[in-house]
N, C-alpha and C positions, 0 to 999 in steps of 0.2 A: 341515590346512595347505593340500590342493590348491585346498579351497572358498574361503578367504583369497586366494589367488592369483588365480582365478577373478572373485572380487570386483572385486579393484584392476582386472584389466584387462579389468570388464564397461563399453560403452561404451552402455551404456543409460542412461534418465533425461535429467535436465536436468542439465549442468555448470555450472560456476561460474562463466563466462564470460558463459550467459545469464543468472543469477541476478543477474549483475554488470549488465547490460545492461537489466534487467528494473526494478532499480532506482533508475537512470539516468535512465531514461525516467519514473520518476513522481516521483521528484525534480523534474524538470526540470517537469516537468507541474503541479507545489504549486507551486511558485518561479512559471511564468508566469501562473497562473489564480491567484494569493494573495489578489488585494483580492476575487472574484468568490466567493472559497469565504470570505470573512470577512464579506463582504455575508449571505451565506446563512446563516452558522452565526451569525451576529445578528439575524435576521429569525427564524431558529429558536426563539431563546431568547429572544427577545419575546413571540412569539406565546404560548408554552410559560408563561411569567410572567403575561401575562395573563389566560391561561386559568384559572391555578392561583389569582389571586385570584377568580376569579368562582364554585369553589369553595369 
């Protein structure tokens, strides 16, 4: 039970606060960059299609 105790109030690691912040921020980052990552992951799977017919 002492290791349990021990546990809760270890203040090591990442908390949930940055976990929260961490995901924030790349949310925020998809939302502003969205037309620039759909330009890309379309130029991807073109290239990718016309590859596979030349196979």
């Amino acid at each position: 039970m002492k290791t349990f105790k021990d546990f809760l109030k270890e203040e090591d690691g990442m908390g949930t606060v940055e976990v929260i912040l961490i995901i924030v921020v790349l949310v925020a980052l998809v939302v502003i960059f969205k037309t620039e990552i759909t330009k890309i992951v379309n130029s991807l799977f073109t290239k990718i299609s016309s590859q596979t017919d030349k196979l």
